[in-house]
Structure formats: structure tokens, C-alpha cells
C-alpha positions as a printed NumPy array, in Angstrom:
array([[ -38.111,   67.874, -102.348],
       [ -38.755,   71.171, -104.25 ],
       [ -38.978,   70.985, -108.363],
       [ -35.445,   71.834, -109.013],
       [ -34.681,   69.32 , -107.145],
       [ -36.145,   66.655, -108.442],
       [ -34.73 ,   68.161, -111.675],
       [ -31.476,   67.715, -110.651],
       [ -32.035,   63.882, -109.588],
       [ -33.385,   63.588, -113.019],
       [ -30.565,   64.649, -114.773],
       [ -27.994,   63.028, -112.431],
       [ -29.56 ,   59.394, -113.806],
       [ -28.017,   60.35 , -117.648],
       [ -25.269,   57.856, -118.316],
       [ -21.759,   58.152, -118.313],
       [ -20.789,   55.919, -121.236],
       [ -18.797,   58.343, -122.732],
       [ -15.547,   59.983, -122.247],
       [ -16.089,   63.187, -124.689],
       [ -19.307,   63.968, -122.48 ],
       [ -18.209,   63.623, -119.405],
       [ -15.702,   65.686, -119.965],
       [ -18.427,   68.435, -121.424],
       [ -20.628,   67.612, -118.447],
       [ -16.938,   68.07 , -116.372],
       [ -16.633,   71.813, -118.315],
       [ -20.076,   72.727, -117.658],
       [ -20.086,   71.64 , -113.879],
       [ -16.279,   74.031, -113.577],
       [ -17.554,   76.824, -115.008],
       [ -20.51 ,   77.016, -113.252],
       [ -19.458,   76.089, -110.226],
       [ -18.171,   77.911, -106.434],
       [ -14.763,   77.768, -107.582],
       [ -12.325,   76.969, -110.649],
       [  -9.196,   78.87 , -110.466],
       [  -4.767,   77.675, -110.634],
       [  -4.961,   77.122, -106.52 ],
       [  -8.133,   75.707, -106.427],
       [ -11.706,   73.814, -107.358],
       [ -14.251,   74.027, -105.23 ],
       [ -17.55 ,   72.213, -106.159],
       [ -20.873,   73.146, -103.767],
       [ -24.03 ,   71.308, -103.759],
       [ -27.133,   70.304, -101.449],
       [ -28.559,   68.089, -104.16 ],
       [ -27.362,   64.252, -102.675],
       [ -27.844,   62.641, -106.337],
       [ -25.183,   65.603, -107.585],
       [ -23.096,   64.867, -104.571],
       [ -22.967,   61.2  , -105.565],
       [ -22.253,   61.614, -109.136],
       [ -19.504,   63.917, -108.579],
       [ -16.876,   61.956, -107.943],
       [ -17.57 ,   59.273, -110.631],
       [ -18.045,   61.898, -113.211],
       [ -14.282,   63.656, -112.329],
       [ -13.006,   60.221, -112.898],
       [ -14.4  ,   59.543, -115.858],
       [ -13.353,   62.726, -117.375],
       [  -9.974,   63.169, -115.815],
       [  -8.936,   60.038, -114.019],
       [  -8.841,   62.064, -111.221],
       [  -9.85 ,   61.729, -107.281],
       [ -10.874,   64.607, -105.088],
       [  -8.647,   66.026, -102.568],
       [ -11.282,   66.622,  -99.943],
       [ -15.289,   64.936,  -99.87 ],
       [ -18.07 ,   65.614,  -97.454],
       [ -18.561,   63.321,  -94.493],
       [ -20.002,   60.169,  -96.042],
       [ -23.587,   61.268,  -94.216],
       [ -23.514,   64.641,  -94.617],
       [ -26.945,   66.716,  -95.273],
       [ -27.21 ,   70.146,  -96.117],
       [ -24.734,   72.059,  -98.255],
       [ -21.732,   69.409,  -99.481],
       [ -18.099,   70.642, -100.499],
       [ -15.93 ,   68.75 , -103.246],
       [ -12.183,   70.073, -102.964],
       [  -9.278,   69.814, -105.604],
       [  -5.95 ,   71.497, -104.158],
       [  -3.551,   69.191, -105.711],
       [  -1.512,   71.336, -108.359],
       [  -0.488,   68.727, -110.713],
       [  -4.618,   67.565, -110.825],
       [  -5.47 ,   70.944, -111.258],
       [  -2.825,   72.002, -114.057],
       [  -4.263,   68.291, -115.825],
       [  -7.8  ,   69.102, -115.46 ],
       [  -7.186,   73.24 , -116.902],
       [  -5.072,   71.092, -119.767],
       [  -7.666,   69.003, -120.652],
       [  -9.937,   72.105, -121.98 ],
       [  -6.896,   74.038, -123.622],
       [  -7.09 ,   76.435, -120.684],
       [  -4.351,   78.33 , -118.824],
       [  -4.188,   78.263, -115.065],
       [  -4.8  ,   81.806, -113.747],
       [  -6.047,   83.189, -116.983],
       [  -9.687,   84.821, -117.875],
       [ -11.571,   81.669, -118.041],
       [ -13.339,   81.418, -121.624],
       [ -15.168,   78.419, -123.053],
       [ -13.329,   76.446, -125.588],
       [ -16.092,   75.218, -128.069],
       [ -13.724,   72.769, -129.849],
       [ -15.038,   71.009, -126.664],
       [ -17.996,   71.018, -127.521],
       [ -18.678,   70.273, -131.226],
       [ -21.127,   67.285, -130.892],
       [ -24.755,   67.667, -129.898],
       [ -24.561,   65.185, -127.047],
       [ -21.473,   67.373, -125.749],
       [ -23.172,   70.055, -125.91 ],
       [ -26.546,   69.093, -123.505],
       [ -23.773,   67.41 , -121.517],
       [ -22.167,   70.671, -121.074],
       [ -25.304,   72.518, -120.497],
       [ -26.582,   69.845, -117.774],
       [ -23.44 ,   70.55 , -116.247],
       [ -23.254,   74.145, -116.01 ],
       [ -27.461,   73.642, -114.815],
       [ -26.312,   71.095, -111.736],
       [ -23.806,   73.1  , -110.886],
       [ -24.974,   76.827, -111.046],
       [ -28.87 ,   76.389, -112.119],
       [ -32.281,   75.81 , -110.725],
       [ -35.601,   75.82 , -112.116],
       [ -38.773,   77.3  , -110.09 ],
       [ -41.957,   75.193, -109.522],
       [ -44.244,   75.532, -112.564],
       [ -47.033,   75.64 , -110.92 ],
       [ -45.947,   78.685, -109.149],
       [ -44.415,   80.608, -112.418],
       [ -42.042,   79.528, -115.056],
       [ -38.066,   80.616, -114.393],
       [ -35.479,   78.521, -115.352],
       [ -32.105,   80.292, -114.663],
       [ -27.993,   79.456, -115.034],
       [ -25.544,   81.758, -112.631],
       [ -21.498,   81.75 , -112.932],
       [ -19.42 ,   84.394, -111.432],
       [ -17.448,   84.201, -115.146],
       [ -18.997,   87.185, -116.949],
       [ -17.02 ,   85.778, -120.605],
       [ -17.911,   82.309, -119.389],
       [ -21.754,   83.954, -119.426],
       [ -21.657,   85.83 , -122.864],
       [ -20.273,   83.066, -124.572],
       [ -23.035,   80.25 , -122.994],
       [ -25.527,   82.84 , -124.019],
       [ -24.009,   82.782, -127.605],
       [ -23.971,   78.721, -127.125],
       [ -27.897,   78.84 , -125.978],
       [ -28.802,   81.269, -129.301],
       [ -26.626,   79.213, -131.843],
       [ -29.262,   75.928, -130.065],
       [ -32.199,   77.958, -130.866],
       [ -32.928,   79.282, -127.361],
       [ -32.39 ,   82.698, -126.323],
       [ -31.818,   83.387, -122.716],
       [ -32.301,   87.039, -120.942],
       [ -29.737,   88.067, -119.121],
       [ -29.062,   90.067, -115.441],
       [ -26.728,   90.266, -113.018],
       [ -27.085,   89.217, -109.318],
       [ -24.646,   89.739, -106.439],
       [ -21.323,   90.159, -108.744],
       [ -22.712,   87.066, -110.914],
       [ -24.412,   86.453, -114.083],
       [ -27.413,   84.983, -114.779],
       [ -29.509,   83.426, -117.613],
       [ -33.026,   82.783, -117.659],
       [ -35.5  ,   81.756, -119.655],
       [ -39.412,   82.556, -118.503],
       [ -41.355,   80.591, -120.973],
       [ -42.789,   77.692, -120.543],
       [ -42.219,   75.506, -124.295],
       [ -38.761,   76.976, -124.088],
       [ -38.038,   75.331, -120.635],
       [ -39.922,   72.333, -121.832],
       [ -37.218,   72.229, -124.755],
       [ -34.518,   72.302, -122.974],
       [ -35.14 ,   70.4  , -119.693],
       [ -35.698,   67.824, -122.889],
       [ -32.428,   68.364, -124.49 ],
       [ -30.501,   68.166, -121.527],
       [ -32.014,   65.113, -120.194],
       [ -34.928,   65.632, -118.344],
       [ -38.068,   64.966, -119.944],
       [ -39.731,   64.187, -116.578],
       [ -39.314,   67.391, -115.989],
       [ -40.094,   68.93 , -119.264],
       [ -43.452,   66.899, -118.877],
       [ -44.314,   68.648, -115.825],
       [ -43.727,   72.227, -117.349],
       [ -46.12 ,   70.847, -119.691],
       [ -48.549,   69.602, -117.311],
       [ -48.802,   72.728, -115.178],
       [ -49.035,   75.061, -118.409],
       [ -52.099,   72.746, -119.616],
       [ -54.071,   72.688, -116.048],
       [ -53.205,   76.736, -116.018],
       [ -54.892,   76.919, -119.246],
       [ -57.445,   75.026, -118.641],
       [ -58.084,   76.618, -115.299],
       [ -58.254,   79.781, -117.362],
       [ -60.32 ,   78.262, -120.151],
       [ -63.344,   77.048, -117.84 ],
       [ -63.177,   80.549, -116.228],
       [ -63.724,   82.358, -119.43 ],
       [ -66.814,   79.729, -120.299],
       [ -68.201,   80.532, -116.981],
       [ -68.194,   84.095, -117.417],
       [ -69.299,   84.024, -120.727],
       [ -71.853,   81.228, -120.148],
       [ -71.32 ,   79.083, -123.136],
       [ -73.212,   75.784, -122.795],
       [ -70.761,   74.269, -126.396],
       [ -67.883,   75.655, -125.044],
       [ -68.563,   73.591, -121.448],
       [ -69.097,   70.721, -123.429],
       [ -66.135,   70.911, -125.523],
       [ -63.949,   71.809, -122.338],
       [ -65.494,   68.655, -120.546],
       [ -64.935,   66.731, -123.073],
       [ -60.859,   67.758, -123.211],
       [ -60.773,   67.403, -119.787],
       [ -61.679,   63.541, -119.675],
       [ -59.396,   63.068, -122.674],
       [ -56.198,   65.127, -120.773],
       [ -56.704,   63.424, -117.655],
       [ -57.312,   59.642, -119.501],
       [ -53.636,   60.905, -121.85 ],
       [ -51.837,   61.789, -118.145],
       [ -52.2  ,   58.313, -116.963],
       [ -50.808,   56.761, -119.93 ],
       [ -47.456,   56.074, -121.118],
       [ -47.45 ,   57.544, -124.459],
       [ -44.159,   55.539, -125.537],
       [ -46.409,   52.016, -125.63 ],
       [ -48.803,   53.703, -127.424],
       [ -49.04 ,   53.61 , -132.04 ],
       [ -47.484,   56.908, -133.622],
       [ -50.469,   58.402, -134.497],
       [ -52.172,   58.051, -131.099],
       [ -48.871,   59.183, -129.706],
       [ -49.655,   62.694, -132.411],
       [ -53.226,   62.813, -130.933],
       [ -52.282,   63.145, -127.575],
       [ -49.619,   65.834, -127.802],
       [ -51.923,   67.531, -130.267],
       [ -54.852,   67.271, -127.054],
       [ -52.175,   68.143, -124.897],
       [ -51.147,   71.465, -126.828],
       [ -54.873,   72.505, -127.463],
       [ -56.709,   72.12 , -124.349],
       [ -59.324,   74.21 , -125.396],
       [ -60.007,   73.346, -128.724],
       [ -62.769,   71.378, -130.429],
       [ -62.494,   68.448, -132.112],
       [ -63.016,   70.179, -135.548],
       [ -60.084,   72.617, -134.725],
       [ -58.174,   69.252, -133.564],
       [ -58.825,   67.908, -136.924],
       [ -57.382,   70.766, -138.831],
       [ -54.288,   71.44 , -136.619],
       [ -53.295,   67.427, -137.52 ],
       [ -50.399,   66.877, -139.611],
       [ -51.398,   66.01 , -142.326],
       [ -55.116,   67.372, -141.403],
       [ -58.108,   65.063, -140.9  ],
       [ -61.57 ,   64.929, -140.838],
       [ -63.571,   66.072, -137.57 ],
       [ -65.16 ,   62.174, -137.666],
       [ -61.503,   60.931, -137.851],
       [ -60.325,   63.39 , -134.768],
       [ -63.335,   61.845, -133.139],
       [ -62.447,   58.673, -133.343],
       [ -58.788,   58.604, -132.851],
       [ -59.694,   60.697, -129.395],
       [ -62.685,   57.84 , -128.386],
       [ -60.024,   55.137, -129.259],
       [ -57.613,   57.049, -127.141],
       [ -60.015,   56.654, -124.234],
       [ -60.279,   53.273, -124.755],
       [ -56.42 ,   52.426, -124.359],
       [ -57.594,   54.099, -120.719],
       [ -60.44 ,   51.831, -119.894],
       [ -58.503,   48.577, -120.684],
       [ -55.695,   49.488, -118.814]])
């Protein structure tokens, strides 16, 4: 299963307790999806967690059925199929749209932060994928709805991310190329596995790069310190930092973020900063929660 993928299942495991965001996940999902015009809605996806969380979602949004599903064992490419008038006149209704219209996004639909990653993890199942991080960072949305596009963009910037923006094929696209602004939003939206991973991959790339550098440059401290990082990242991957106390929890991230610095440049970057012997010793007892495991 490739990384967007398993992105995808991720996000397809968020709740559906409420009706406000499915109906935002419901807006994202149209406008970013194969088709959502008066005669028709036409919803395409090979992702099988998508597929099964389809239907559910319409009905928790709308109340509504499909017309048409895919064949109950279907692989490949899957097609979800509204034709029904009356459903499709209820479900344009139930954004303040007008069947036939410009589509435009209404964001009195979206005034609450949950409706708003709802929306966005709609509009990313539907019309987004995310390339494997270990490959190169690209996380991208695509509608054919070039208003629907300008306005998400001016969603994305007024949520503190700014996308670039191309067009492929007749559609638009979003993208974002950096790795802590994926991270952010695969978080927002739901997917923190994910986010994790972009995290991961950016550390090991670094480090990769680090131990290069030392090599070239032949520095016996930096080796040690790198060594020393690299026993205390691979003891933090195996943990689950939720179980662990807040300040361990800080540690981590702060190893995590700084693969390559010391522990005295560890102790300053703390908030509030520490002494180096206190870095050391919150990083040994870090370690420890590792060996008793």
C-alpha cells in the first residue's frame, strides 16, 4: 500500500459523531470530487477504507442513499453515483448552493475548527494524495472548480498554511512541499500517523546528512554527539510518547527536532531553558523508560 494510501485509511478511522462535520467532510469530498453538478454526483476512489465510509458519511450528512455502488468486491477504481433529482436538489440545498450554478464554497459552513479539518479531509480523500516522504515531500489537493480552488487556498492561508498553486490537465492544484507544513496539517486533519512519518523520514534524512558532513569533516565530538542522538532517536521511536510525563514527552520532540545537536544546545533550546547536566539527565532517564520496557 503506497503512503497516501495509508493516509487515506488513516483519516477514514475519524469519527462521525457529528452532524455539522459530516456535512463539512460531505462539502469537502463534493467539491473535490469526479463530479458535482444539477444532473449528477459522481464520487471516484481506489482507496477501499474511502469506499466504505462513503456511504455512511452521505447518510449522516444528508440522510441520503446512493443511486448506484460498486460491486460489493470490487478492486481497482470504485464509482459512487447520485442521479436522483430530488437527492441532488437536497444535497446542493444543504450548502446554500444552486443547482447548475458556478460552484463556490459557502464558509458559513464552515465556521468551527473541527468543520473546517473535516472539510479539508474531505476535499484530501476525495481529490488529494501525499507522496512518500522518504522519496520527497509533496502533499497536493486537485478540483476541476477553479473558484472552488482560490477560495480553499484563501481557507488554507486564513489556517496559517499557504499552499502553491498550478494547474494540471484543466484542474487546479495545491501543494505544499515542506515537510513541518505537511506534518501540520496531516495533524489537523486527522492523521498524526502520518504526520509522524513526515517527521520520521525528515529526521533519518537529516541525520543521514549530518553523519556525512562529520565524515567529511572528520570530527571525532561531532561522531560522538551524533552517536549519542542516534541511540536516543531510535530508543524515542519505539516509545509511545502519550504514556510518557510532560516533560519527557518535551525532551523527546525537542531530540526529535534537533538531531544534530548537543546536549548543551538541547539544554538551551528547552522551554524554559535548562542546564546541560539537567538535558543530560532527562535524555539518560529517557533511555531508561527504553530498557524497562
Amino acid at each position: 500500500m503506497s503512503f497516501s494510501a495509508e493516509t487515506k485509511t488513516e483519516l477514514c478511522r475519524a469519527t462521525l459523531s457529528r452532524s455539522c462535520c459530516a456535512l463539512a467532510e460531505c462539502y469537502g469530498v463534493l467539491l473535490f470530487c469526479h463530479t458535482f453538478h444539477a444532473r449528477e454526483i459522481r464520487i471516484i476512489t481506489a482507496n477501499p477504507s474511502f469506499a466504505a465510509r462513503l456511504p455512511r458519511l452521505f447518510r449522516k450528512a444528508f440522510s441520503v442513499s446512493f443511486d448506484a455502488l460498486p460491486p460489493e468486491n470490487a478492486r481497482g477504481k470504485r464509482s459512487f453515483l447520485i442521479t436522483d433529482s430530488g437527492k441532488i436538489r437536497q444535497i446542493f440545498s444543504a450548502y446554500s448552493q444552486e443547482p447548475g450554478l458556478a460552484l463556490h464554497v459557502n464558509f458559513g459552513a464552515l465556521e468551527s475548527e473541527c468543520c473546517r479539518a473535516a472539510f479539508l479531509r474531505g476535499a484530501f480523500l476525495a481529490g488529494g494524495s501525499i507522496t512518500d516522504p522518504d522519496k520527497r515531500y509533496h502533499m497536493e489537493f486537485s478540483t476541476v472548480h477553479q473558484s472552488v480552488s482560490r477560495e480553499v487556498q484563501a481557507l488554507f492561508r486564513e489556517m496559517d498554511f499557504t499552499p502553491g498553486e498550478s494547474h494540471r490537465g484543466g484542474g487546479c492544484v495545491l501543494y505544499f512541499k515542506q515537510s513541518d507544513v505537511i506534518s501540520d496539517l496531516l495533524t489537523t486533519i486527522g492523521a498524526p500517523l502520518a504526520a509522524m512519518a513526515i517527521m520520521q523520514a525528515k529526521v533519518e534524512k537529516d541525520m543521514r546528512n549530518t553523519v556525512n558532513r562529520l565524515v567529511n569533516c572528520d570530527s571525532a565530538n561531532a561522531d560522538k554527539i551524533v552517536s549519542a542522538a542516534q541511540e536516543q532517536l531510535d530508543a524515542i521511536r519505539g516509545m509511545d510518547l502519550t504514556a510518557l510525563p510532560e516533560t519527557m514527552q518535551q525532551t523527546a520532540m525537542l531530540r526529535i527536532a534537533n538531531p544534530e545537536s548537543s546536549i548543551a544546545e538541547l539544554a538551551r533550546l528547552a522551554s524554559p531553558p535548562v542546564s546541560k547536566s539537567c538535558m543530560n539527565h532527562r535524555l539518560k532517564k529517557l533511555l531508561s523508560y527504553k530498557q524497562e520496557e
